[in-house]
C-alpha positions as CSV (number, residue, x, y, z in Angstrom):
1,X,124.7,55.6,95.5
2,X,121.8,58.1,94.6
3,X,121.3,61.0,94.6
4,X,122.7,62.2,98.2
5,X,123.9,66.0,97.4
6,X,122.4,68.0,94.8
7,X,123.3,71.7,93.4
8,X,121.0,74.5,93.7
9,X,121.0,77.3,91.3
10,X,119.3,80.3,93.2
11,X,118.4,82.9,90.5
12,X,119.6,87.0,90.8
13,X,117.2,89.0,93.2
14,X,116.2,85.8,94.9
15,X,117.4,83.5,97.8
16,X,117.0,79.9,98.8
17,X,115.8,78.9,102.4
18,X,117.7,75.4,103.6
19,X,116.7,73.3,106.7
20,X,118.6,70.7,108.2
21,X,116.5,67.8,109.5
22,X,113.2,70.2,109.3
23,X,114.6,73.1,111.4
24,X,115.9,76.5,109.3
25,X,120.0,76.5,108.8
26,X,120.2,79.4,106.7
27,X,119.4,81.3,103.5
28,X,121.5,80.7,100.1
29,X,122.1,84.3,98.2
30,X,122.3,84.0,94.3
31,X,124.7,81.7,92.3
32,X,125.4,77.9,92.4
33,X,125.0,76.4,95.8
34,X,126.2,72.3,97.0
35,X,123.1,70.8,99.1
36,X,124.5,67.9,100.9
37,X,120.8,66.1,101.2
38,X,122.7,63.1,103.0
39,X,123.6,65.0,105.8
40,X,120.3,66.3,106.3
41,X,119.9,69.4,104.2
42,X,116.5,70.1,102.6
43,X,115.6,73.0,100.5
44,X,112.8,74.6,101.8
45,X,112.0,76.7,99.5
46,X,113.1,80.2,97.9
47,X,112.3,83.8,98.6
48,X,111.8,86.9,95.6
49,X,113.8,89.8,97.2
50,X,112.2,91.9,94.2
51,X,109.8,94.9,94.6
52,X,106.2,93.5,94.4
53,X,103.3,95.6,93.8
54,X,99.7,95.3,95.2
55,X,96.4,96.8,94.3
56,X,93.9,97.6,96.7
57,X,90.3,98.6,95.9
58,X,88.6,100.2,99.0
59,X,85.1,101.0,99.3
60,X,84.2,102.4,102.5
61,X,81.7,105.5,104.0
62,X,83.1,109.0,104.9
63,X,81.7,110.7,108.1
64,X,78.7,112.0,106.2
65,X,77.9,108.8,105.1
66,X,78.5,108.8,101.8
67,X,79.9,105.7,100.2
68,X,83.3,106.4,98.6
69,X,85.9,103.8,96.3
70,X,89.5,104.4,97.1
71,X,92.3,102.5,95.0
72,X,95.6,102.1,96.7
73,X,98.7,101.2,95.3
74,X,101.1,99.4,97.3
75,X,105.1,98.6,96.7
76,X,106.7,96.6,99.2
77,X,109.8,93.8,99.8
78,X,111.6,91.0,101.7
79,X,113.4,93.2,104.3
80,X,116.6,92.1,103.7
81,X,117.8,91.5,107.3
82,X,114.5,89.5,107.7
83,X,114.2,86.6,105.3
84,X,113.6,84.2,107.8
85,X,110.3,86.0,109.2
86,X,108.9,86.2,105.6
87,X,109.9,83.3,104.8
88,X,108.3,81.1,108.1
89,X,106.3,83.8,109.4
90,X,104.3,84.8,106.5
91,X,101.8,82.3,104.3
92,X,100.0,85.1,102.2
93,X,101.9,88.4,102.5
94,X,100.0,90.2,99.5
95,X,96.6,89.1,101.3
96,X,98.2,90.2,104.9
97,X,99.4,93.3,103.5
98,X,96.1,94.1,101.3
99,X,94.2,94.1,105.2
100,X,96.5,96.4,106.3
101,X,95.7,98.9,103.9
102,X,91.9,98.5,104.0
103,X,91.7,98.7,107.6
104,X,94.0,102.0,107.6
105,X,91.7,103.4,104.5
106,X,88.5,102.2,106.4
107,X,89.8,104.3,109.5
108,X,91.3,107.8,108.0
109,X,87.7,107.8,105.8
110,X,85.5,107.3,108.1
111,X,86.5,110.5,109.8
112,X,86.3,112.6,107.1
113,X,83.7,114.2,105.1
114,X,84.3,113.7,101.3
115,X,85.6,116.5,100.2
116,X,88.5,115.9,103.0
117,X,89.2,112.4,101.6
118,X,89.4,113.8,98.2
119,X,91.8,116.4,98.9
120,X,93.9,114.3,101.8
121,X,95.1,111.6,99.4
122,X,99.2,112.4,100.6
123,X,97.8,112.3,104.4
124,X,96.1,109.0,104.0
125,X,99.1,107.5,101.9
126,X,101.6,108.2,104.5
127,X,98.9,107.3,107.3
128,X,98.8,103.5,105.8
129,X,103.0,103.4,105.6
130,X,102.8,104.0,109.2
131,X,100.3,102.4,110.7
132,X,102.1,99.2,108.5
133,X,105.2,99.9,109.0
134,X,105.6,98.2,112.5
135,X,103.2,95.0,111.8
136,X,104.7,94.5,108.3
137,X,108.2,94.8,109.3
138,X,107.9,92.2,112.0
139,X,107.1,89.8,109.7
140,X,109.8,90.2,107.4
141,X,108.6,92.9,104.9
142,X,108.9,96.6,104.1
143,X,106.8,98.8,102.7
144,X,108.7,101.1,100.2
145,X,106.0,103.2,98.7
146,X,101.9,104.1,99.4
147,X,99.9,105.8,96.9
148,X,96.1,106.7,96.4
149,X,95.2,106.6,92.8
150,X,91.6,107.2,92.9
151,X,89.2,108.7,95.2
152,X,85.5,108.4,93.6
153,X,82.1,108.1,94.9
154,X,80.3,105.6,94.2
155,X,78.2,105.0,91.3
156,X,74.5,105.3,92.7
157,X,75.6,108.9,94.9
158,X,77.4,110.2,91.9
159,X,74.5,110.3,89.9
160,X,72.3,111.4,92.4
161,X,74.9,114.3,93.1
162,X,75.2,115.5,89.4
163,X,71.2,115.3,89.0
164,X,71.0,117.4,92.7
165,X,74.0,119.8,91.1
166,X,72.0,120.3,87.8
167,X,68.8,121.6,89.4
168,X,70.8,123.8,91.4
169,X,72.2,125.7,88.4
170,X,68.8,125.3,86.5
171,X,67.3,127.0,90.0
172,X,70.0,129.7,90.1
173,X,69.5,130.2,86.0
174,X,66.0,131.0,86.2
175,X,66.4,133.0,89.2
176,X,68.9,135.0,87.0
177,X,66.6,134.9,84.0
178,X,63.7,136.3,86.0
179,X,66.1,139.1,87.8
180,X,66.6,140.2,84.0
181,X,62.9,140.5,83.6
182,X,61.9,142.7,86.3
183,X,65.4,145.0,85.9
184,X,64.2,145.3,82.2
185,X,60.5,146.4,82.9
186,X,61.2,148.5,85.4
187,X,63.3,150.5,82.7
């Protein structure tokens, strides 16, 4: 007779979405499941319920317009009340998610001068779970953690900062140097 029903093994940390005649029934948790396909059931597809991680690299200007790289790292999961929205709502959560963060980054930097961003890395962490906590979770995710690895500027100011920084003390040590000279011959 065919094959009209099937099994479906849905592995641990992991569901299964079913649809009956192309609309959603419901979500299969783990174990061994019967799929009767002759009555209409289809398996759509299945859903990781485990904590994924995401890398974002940033680079974006401060409010004194110097360019600045910020590397965020992002854990996030299936909400688990919410399967169906990440499951039907959601093609690319990673790429959804990854704008999210470098429109939050783009905004909290831009209003601060460098040495802020450097030293607000908590502020701008927790700034990003919130500002994603509503969009994310309507589409059937969570955010669990934010972090800010890295802060740097980039390459080209960097250089031209440690070359400015570096005439400065070479200013300030022959200032000193000549400070010595007249204290010593007016001795």
């Amino acid at each position: 007779m065919g094959n009209m029903c099937c099994y479906v093994q849905v592995e641990e940390r992991t569901v299964a979405i079913t649809k009956r005649f192309g609309r959603f029934d419901r979500t299969l948790e783990p174990g061994c499941h019967f799929v009767p396909w002759i009555c209409g059931y289809q398996l759509a597809g299945k859903l990781s319920l485990q904590w994924q991680s995401l890398l974002v690299k940033c680079r974006t200007k401060t409010k004194d317009n110097d360019f600045v790289n910020v590397i965020a790292h992002v854990q996030y999961r299936v909400h688990q009340e919410r399967q169906y929205e990440a499951f039907y709502m959601q093609r690319n959560p990673r790429r959804q998610i990854q704008g999210y963060v470098l429109k939050v980054i783009g905004a909290m930097v831009a209003v601060r001068n460098m040495d802020e961003v450097s030293g607000q890395r908590d502020e701008i962490a927790k700034a990003i779970m919130e500002e994603m906590k509503e969009p994310v979770g309507l589409n059937g995710y969570e955010i669990l953690q934010v972090q800010i690895w890295d802060v740097s500027l980039d390459k080209g100011l960097e250089q031209a900062m440690i070359e400015a920084k570096n005439a400065k003390r070479k200013a300030e040590v022959e200032r000193h140097d000549g400070q010595e000279v007249s204290t010593s011959a007016a001795m």
